[in-house]
C-alpha positions as CSV (number, residue, x, y, z in Angstrom):
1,X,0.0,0.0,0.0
2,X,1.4,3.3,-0.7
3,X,2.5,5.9,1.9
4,X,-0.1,8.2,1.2
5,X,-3.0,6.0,0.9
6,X,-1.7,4.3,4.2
7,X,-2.1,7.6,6.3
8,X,-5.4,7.9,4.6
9,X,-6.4,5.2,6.0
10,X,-4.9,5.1,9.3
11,X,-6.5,8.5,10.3
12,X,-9.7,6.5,10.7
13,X,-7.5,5.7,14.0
14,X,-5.8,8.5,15.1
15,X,-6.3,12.5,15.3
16,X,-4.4,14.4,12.8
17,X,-3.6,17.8,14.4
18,X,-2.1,20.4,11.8
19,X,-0.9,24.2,11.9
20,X,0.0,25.7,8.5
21,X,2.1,28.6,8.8
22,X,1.5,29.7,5.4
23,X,-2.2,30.2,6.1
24,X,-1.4,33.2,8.5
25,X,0.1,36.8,7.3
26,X,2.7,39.1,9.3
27,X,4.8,42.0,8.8
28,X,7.6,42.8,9.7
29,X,8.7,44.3,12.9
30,X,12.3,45.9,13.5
31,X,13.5,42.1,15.2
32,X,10.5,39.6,13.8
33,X,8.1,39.2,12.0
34,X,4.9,39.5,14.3
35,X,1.5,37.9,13.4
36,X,-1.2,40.7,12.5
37,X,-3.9,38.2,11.8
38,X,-6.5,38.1,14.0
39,X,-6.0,34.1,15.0
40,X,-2.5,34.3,16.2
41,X,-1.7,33.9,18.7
42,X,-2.8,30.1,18.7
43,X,-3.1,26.9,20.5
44,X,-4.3,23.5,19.5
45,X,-4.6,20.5,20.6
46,X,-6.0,16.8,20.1
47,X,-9.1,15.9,21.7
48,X,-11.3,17.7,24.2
49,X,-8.3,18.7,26.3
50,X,-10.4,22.5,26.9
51,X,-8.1,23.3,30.0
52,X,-4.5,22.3,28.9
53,X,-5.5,24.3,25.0
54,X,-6.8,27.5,27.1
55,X,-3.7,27.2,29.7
56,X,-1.5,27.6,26.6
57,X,-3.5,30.3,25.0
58,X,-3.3,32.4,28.3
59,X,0.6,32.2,28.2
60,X,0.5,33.1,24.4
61,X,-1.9,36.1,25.1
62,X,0.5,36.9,27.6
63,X,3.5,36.6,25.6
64,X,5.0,33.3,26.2
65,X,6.9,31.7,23.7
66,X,5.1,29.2,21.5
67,X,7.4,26.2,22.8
68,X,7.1,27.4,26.4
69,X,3.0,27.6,26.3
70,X,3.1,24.3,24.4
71,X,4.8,23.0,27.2
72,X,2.8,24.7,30.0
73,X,-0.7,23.2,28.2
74,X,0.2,19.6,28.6
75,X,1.1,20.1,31.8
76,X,-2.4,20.6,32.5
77,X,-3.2,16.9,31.7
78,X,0.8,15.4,33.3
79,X,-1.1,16.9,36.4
80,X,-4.7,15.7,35.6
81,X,-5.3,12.4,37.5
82,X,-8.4,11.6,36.3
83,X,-6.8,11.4,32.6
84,X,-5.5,7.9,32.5
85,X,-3.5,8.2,29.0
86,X,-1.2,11.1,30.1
87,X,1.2,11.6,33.1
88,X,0.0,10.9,36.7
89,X,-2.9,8.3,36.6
90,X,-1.9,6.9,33.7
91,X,-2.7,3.5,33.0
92,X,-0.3,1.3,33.9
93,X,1.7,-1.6,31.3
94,X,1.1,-5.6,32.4
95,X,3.5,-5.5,35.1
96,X,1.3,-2.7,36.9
97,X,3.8,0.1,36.2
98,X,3.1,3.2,34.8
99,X,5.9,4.7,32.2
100,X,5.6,8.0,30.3
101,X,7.1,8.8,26.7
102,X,6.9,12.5,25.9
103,X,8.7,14.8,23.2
104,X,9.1,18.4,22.6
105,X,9.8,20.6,19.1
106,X,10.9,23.7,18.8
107,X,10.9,26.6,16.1
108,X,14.6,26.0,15.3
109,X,13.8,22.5,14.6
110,X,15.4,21.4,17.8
111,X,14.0,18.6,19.8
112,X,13.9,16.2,22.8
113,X,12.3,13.1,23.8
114,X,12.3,10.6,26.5
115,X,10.5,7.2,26.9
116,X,9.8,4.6,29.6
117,X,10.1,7.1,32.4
118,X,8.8,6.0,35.9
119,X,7.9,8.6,38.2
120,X,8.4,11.5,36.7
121,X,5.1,13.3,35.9
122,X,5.9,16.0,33.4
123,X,7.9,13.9,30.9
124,X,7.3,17.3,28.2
125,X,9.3,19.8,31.0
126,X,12.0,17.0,31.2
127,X,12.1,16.1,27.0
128,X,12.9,19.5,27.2
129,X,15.9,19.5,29.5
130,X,17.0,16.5,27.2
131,X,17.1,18.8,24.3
132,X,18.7,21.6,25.5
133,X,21.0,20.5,28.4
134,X,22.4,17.2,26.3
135,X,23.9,16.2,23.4
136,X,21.4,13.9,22.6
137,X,17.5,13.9,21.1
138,X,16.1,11.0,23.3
139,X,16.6,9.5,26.7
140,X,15.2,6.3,28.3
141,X,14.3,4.7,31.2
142,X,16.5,5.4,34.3
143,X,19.0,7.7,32.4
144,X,16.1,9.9,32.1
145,X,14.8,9.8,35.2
146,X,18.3,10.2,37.0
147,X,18.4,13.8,34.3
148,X,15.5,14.9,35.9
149,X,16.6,14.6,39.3
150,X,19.6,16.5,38.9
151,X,17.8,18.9,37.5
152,X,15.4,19.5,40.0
153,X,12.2,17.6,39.1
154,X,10.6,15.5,41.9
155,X,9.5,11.8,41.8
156,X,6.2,11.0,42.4
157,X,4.3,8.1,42.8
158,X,2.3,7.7,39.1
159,X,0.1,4.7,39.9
160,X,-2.8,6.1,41.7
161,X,-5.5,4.1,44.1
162,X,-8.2,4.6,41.1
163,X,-5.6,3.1,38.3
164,X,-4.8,0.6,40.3
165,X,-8.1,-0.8,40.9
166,X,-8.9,-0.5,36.9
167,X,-6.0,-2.9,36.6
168,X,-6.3,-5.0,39.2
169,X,-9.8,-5.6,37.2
170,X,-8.1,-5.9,34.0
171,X,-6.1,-9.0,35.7
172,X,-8.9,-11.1,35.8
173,X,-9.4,-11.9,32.4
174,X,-5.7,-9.8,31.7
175,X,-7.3,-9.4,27.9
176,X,-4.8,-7.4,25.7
177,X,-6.7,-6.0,22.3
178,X,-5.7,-2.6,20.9
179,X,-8.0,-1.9,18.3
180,X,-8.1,1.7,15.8
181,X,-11.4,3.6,17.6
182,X,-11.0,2.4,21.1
183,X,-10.0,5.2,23.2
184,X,-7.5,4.5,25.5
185,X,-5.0,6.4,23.9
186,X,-5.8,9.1,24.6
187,X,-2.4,11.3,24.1
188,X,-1.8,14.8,24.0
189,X,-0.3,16.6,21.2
190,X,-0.4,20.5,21.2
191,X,0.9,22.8,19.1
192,X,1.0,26.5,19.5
193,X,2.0,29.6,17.4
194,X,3.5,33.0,19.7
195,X,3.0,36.6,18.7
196,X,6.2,36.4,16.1
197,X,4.8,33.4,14.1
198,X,6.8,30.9,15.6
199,X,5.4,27.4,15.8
200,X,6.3,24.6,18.8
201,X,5.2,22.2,20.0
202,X,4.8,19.3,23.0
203,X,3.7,15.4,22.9
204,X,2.6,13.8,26.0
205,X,1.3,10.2,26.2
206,X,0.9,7.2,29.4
207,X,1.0,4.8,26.1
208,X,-1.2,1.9,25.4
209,X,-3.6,1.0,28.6
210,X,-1.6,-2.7,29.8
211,X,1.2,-2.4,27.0
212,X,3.7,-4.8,27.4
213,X,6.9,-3.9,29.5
214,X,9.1,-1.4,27.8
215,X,6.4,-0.7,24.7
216,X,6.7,2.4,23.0
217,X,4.3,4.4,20.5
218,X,4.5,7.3,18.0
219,X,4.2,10.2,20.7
220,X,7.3,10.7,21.3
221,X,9.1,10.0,17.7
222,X,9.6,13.2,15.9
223,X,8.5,12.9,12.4
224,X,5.8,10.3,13.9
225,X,3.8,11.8,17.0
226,X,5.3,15.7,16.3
227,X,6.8,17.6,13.7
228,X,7.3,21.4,13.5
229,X,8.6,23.0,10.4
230,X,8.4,26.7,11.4
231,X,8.2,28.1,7.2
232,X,5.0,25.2,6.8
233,X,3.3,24.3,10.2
234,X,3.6,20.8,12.2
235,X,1.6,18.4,13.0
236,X,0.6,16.1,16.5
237,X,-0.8,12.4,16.3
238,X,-2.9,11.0,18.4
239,X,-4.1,7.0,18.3
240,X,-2.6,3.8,17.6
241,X,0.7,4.6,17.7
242,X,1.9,1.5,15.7
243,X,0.3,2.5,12.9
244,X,1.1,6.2,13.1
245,X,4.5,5.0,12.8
246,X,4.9,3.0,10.3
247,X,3.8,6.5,8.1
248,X,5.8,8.6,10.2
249,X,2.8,10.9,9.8
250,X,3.4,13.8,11.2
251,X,6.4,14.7,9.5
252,X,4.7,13.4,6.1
253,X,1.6,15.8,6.9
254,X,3.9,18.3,7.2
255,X,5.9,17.7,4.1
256,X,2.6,18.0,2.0
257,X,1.5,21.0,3.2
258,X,5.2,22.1,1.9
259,X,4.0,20.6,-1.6
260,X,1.1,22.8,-1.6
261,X,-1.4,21.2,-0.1
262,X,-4.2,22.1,2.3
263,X,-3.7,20.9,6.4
264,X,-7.5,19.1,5.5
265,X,-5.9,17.2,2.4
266,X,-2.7,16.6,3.8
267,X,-4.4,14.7,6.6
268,X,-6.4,12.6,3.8
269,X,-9.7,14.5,5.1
């Protein structure tokens, strides 16, 4: 099947979340060029995540940069126990621990990521100490963890009493189907444009509800669950992540918008 058709067809699964760039006029200013349409500033983000998308807008109002809201809207939902896809209360894998996989992209086209990090709750904050305090892109596991400790994040316990009764259910018949259309994936991708046009954005994700150990999805792949091209747009997935990557999708959504096309058509709609 080819490329194209594939992301057609895997959006049936997963929310395709786009920005163009190109859509938006500016002028220039004696340092940047800042937006004079009337939507910019702007912040997006996948599903009905209204707290975490107005968080973000308030620090663009305010004049945040783009990266920096992007960052303070997913927070929102890290902090939000009662999600159980992202950050505290996640759901947990098989074993009964939860791990977070989060990235971060900024207008420069710098980025960060970590993945199977235990209890650390705002994974997005820490891909972005990856990316600008290391030499590397992505972390894992206990080297990321032991990076946000020594730079000041706290651990916290992840599992709550609520997720662990919802697993301690799931153990009873311990039945393992992830299926396109069943939400519990519910991940959240933001992107946000500041007052000079620059885009950023901020992938957060618990994973798959009772993944197997050490399982990692699209969220926190750049070109897969985030891509920012600050001339075109970016774009943030959201669903089965398997699938999203196999398309690397947000980086192709991205790259058609470059050819032309509308954020809509890009995404297939």
């Amino acid at each position: 099947m080819k490329r194209r058709q594939f992301i057609k067809k895997t959006a049936q699964g997963s929310a395709a979340l786009t920005l163009g760039a190109t859509l938006l006029s500016c002028v220039e200013s004696t340092n940047k060029s800042i937006m004079t349409n009337k939507t910019a500033p702007v912040a997006i983000c996948t599903w009905g995540f209204t707290k975490a998308n107005q968080a973000a807008g308030e620090a663009l109002e305010s004049g945040m940069a783009a990266l920096d809201a992007a960052i303070k809207g997913v927070a929102v939902e890290e902090e939000n126990i009662k999600n159980t896809t992202v950050g505290k209360g996640g759901a947990p894998d098989r074993e009964g621990n939860v791990t977070l996989d989060a990235c971060v992209m900024d207008s420069n086209g710098d980025c960060g990521a970590v993945v199977c990090v235990e209890n650390i709750t705002n994974v997005a904050a820490l891909a972005r100490v990856v990316m600008e305090e290391t030499p590397h892109v992505m972390l894992a596991g206990k080297g990321a963890e032991e990076l946000a400790y020594k730079n000041g994040f706290q651990a916290e316990q992840l599992l709550t009493d609520s997720s662990e009764a919802a697993y301690r259910e799931w153990l009873k018949t311990s039945e393992y189907k992830p299926i396109i259309n069943i939400e519990n994936h519910d991940t959240i991708g933001m992107l946000c444009m500041d007052q000079y046009g620059d885009i950023a954005g901020a992938c957060t994700t618990s994973g798959l509800s009772y993944k197997m150990k050490g399982r990692v999805g699209d969220s926190p792949i750049i070109g897969s669950g985030l891509f920012v091209d600050n001339e075109i747009g970016g774009a943030a997935a959201t669903g089965m992540g398997e699938e999203i990557m196999k398309t690397v999708g947000s980086f192709l959504i991205v790259e058609l918008m470059r050819q032309g096309k509308t954020p809509q058509a890009s995404c297939g709609v």
